[in-house]
C-alpha positions as CSV (number, residue, x, y, z in Angstrom):
1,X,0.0,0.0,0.0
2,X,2.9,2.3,0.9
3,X,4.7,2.1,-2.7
4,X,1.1,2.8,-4.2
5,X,-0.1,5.6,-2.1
6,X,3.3,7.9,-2.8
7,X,2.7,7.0,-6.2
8,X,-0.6,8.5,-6.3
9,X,0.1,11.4,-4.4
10,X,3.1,11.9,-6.2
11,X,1.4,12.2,-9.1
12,X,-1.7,14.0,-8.1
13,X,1.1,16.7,-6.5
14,X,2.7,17.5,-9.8
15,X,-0.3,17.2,-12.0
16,X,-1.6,20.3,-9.2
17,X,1.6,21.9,-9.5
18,X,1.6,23.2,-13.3
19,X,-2.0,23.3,-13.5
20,X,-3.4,26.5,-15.3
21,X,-4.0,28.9,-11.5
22,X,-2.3,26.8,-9.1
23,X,0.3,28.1,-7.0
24,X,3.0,25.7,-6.2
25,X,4.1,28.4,-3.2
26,X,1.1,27.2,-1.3
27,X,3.0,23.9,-0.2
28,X,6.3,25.1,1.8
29,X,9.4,22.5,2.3
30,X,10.2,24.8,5.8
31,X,9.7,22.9,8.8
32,X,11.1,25.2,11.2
33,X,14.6,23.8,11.2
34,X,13.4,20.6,11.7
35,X,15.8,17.7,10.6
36,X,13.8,17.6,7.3
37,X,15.1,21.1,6.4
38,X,18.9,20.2,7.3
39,X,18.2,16.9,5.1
40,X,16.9,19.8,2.4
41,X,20.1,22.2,2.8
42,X,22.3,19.4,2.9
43,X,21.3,18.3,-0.5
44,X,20.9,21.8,-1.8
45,X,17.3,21.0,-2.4
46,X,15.6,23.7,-0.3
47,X,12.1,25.0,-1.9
48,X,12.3,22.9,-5.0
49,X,9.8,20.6,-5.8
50,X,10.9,17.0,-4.5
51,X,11.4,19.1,-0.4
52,X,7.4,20.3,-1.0
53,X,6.3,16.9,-1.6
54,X,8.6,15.1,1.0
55,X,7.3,18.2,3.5
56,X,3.3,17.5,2.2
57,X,4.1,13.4,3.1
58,X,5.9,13.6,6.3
59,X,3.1,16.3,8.1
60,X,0.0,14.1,6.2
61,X,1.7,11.8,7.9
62,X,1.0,13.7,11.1
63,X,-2.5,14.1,10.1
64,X,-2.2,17.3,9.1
65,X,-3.9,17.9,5.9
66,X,-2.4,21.4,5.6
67,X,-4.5,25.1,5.3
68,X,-8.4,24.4,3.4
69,X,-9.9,27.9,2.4
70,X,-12.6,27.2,5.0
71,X,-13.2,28.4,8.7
72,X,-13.3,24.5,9.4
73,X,-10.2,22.6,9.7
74,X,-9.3,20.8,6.4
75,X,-9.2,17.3,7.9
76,X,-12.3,17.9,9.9
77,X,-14.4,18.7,6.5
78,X,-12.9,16.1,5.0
79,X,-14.3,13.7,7.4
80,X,-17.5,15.1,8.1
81,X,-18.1,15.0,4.4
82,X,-16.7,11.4,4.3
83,X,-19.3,10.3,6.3
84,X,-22.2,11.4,3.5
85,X,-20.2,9.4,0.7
86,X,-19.6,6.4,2.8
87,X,-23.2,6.2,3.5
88,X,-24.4,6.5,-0.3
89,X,-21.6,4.1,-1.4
90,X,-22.8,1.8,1.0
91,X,-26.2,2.2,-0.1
92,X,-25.4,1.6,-3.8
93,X,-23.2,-1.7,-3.1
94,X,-26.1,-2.7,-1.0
95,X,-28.6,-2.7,-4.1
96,X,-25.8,-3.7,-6.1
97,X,-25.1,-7.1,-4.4
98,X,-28.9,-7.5,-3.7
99,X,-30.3,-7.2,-7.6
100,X,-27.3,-8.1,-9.0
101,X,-26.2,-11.6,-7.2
102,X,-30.1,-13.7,-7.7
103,X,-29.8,-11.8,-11.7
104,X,-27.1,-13.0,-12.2
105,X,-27.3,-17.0,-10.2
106,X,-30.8,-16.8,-12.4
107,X,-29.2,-15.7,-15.9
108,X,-26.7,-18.4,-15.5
109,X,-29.2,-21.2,-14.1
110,X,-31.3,-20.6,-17.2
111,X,-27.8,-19.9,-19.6
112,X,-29.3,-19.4,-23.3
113,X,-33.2,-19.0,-22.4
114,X,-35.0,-16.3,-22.2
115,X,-34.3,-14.9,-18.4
116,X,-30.5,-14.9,-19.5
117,X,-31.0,-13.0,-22.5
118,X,-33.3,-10.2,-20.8
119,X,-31.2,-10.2,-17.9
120,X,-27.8,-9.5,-20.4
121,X,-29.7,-7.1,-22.2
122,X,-30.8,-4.7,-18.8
123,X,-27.1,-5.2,-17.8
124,X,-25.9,-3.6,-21.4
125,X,-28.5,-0.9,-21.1
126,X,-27.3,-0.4,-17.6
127,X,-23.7,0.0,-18.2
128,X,-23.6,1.6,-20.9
129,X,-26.3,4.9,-19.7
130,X,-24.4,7.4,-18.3
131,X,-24.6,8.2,-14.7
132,X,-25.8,12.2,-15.4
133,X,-28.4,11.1,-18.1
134,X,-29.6,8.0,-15.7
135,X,-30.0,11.2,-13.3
136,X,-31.7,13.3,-15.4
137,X,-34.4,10.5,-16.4
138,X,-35.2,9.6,-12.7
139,X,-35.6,13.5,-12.0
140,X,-37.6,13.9,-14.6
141,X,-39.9,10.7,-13.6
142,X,-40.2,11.0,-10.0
143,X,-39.6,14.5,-9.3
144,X,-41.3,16.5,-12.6
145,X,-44.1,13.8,-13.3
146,X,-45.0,12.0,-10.2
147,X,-43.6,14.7,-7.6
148,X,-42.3,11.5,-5.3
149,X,-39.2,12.5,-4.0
150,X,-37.3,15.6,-3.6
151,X,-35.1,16.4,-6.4
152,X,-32.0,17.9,-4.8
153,X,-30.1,18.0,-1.2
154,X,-30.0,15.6,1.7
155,X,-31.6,15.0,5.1
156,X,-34.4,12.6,5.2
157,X,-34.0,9.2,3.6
158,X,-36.4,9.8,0.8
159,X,-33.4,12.8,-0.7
160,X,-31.0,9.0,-0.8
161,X,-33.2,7.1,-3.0
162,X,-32.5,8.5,-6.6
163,X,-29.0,9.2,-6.0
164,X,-28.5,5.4,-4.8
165,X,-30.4,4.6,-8.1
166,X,-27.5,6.5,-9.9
167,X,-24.7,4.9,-8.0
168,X,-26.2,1.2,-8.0
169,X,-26.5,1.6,-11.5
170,X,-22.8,0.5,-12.9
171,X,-23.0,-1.4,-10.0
172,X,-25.5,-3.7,-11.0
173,X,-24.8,-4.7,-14.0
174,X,-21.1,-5.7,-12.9
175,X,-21.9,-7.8,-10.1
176,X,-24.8,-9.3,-12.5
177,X,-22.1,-10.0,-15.3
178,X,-19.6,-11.3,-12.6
179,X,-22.3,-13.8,-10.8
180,X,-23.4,-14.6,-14.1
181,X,-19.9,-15.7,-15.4
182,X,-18.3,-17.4,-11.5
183,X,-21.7,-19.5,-11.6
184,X,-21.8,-20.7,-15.0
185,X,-18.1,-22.0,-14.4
186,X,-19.1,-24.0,-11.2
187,X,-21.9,-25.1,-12.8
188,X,-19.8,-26.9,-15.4
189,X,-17.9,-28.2,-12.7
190,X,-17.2,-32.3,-12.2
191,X,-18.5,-31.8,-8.4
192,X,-21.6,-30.7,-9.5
193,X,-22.2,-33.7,-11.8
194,X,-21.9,-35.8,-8.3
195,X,-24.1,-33.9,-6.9
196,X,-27.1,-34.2,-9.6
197,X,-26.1,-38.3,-9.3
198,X,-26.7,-38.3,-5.5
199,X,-29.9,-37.2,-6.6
200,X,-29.8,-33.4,-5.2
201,X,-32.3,-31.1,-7.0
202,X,-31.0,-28.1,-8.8
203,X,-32.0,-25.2,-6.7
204,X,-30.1,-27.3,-3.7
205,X,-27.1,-28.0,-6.0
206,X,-27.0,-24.2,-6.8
207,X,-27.7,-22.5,-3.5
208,X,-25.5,-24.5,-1.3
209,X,-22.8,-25.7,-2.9
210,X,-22.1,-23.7,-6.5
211,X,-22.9,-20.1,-4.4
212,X,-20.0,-21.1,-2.0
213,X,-17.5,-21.4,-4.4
214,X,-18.9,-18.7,-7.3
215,X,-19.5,-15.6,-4.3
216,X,-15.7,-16.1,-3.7
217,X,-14.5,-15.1,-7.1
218,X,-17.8,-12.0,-7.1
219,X,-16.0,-10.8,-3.7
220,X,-12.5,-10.9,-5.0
221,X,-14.0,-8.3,-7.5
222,X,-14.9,-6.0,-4.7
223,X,-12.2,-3.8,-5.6
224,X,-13.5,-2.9,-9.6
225,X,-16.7,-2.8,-7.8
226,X,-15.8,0.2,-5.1
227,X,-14.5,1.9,-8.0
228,X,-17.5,2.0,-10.5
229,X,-19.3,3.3,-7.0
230,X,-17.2,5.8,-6.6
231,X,-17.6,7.3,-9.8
232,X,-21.1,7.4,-9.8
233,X,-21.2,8.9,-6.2
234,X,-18.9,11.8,-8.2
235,X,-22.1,12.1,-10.4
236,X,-24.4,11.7,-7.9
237,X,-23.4,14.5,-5.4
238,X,-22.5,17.1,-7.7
239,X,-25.7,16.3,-9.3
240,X,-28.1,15.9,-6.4
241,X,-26.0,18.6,-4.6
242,X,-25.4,16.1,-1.8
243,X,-21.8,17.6,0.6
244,X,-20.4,14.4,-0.1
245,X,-15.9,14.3,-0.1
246,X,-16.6,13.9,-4.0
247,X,-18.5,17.2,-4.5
248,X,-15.8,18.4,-2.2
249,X,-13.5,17.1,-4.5
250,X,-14.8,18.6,-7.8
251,X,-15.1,22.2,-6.2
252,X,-11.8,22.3,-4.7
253,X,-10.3,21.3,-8.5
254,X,-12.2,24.3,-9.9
255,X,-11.4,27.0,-7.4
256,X,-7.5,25.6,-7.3
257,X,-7.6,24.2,-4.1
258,X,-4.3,22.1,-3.9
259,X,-4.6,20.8,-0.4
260,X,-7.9,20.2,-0.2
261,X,-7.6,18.0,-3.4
262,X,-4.6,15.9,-1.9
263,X,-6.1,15.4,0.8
264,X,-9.4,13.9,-0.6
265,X,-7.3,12.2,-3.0
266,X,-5.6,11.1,-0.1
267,X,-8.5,9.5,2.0
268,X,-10.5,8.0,-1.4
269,X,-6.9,6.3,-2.1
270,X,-6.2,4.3,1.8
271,X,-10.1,3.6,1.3
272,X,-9.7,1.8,-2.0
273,X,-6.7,-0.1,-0.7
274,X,-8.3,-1.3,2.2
275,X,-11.2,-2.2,0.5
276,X,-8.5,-4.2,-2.2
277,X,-7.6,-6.0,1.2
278,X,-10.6,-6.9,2.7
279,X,-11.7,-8.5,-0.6
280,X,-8.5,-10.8,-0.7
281,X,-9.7,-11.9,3.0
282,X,-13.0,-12.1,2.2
283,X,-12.5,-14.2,-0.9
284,X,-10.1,-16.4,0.8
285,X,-13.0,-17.1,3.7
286,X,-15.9,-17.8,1.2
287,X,-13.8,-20.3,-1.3
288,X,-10.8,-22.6,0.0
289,X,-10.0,-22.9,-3.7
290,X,-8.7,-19.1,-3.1
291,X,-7.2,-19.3,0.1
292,X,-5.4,-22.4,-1.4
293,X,-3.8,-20.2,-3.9
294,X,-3.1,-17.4,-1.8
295,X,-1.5,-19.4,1.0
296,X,0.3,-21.9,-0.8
297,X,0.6,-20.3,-3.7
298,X,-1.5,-23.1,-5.9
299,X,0.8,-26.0,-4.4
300,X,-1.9,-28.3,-2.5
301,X,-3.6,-28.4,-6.2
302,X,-0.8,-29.7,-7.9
303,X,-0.4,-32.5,-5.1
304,X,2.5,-30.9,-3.3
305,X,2.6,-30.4,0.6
């Protein structure tokens, strides 16, 4: 995680540095005459770029996210605003998983009929509408025609419903495709063909023995997953005007403000990593075929100890 998140960072830092109205002055290599800056002297690297990055790491490091144009602490907003992305990103993988695990167990049960191919064709309209014209329709249904729901800010849970529809969106169809494709490959599977000679029906076959194996491979996508919800939350707050970390985000690009982007770019980067690692453990726990390969590297397969 370490390697990665410099990376990022490292990137992100220079990309804000020559942007069009940045000012690379904002970030300051001076720590007081701190070790750092004798490091900085030493090497006759004082105020260039490489001693404001190493200066932005070492106090984020601290926790401190630097100065936000704000009368709130930078960190604090961050966090407070955290708390209304987590919530519709939680939201949206919940539908996600609910629709799109039983679609896709059903489309593969009933490969080449008709459920499969209505089920492949919603996933292909799904994926491929965009998030702001999936927004636009539901606005224009709910809000315009049927006046159901309020069409912008947050509160009560009714202002969470549309913009969970825009998130889920992209969600749904992936984990639909992804169930679709880990269940048809355990279906095929020589373990099954015991199964249907011991005489177990199919829905038995299906829901306790092929699921065990085929949710393993759907969590270990969990990753690709957080990511198409991320960028639809992007859509969704900006759209919905929701004080989300990604509206956050998309302001503080517009009005040049450098630490504030690092340091949402900071948080939404750990939070994809760790959600990269508790897929791997989560993976491992649902299928032993996994946690084979991860802990012995695929050796108990081949017949080695």
């Amino acid at each position: 995680m370490a390697p990665t998140f410099l990376a990022i960072m490292l990137v992100v830092f220079l990309l804000m540095s020559v942007l069009p109205g940045s000012n690379i002055n904002e970030f300051s290599s001076n720590g007081g005459g701190d070790w750092l800056d004798g490091i900085f002297s030493s090497l006759n690297m004082t105020d260039s770029i490489v001693a404001r990055y190493v200066r932005y790491i070492v106090n984020l490091a601290k926790g401190d996210f630097g100065e936000g144009r704000s009368s709130a602490g930078l960190g604090s907003n961050i966090f407070y605003r955290l708390g209304f992305t987590a919530k519709l990103a939680l939201f949206g993988f919940l539908l996600s998983a609910i629709i799109g695990i039983p679609a896709g167990t059903l489309a593969a049960v009933k490969r080449g009929g008709r459920a499969d191919k209505a089920v492949s064709v919603l996933t292909l309209v799904m994926s491929s509408l965009p998030s702001y014209a999936l927004a636009v329709v539901l606005v224009l249904i709910f809000c315009l025609y049927f006046n159901l729901l309020p069409p912008f800010g947050f509160g009560t849970p009714e202002y969470y419903i549309m913009p969970t529809m825009v998130v889920a969106a992209g969600g749904v169809a992936m984990t639909t495709r992804m169930t679709r494709s880990a269940v048809s490959g355990e279906l095929g599977s020589q373990y099954v063909m015991v199964l249907r000679a011991k005489g177990l029906t199919g829905r038995r076959i299906v829901w306790l023995h092929v699921m065990k194996n085929a949710l393993g491979t759907v969590v270990a996508s969990l990753t690709n997953l957080a990511s198409q919800l991320l960028c639809g939350t992007l859509i969704a707050e900006n759209f919905f005007s929701m004080p989300g970390i990604c509206q956050l985000l998309t302001k503080s690009i517009s009005g040049r403000n450098q630490h504030t982007v690092l340091g949402c770019v900071a948080v939404l980067s750990v939070i994809l990593m760790m959600v990269n690692i508790v897929s791997d453990f989560a993976a491992a726990l649902l299928s032993p075929r996994i946690k084979d390969a991860m802990v012995y590297g695929g050796g108990r397969q081949n017949g080695e100890s």
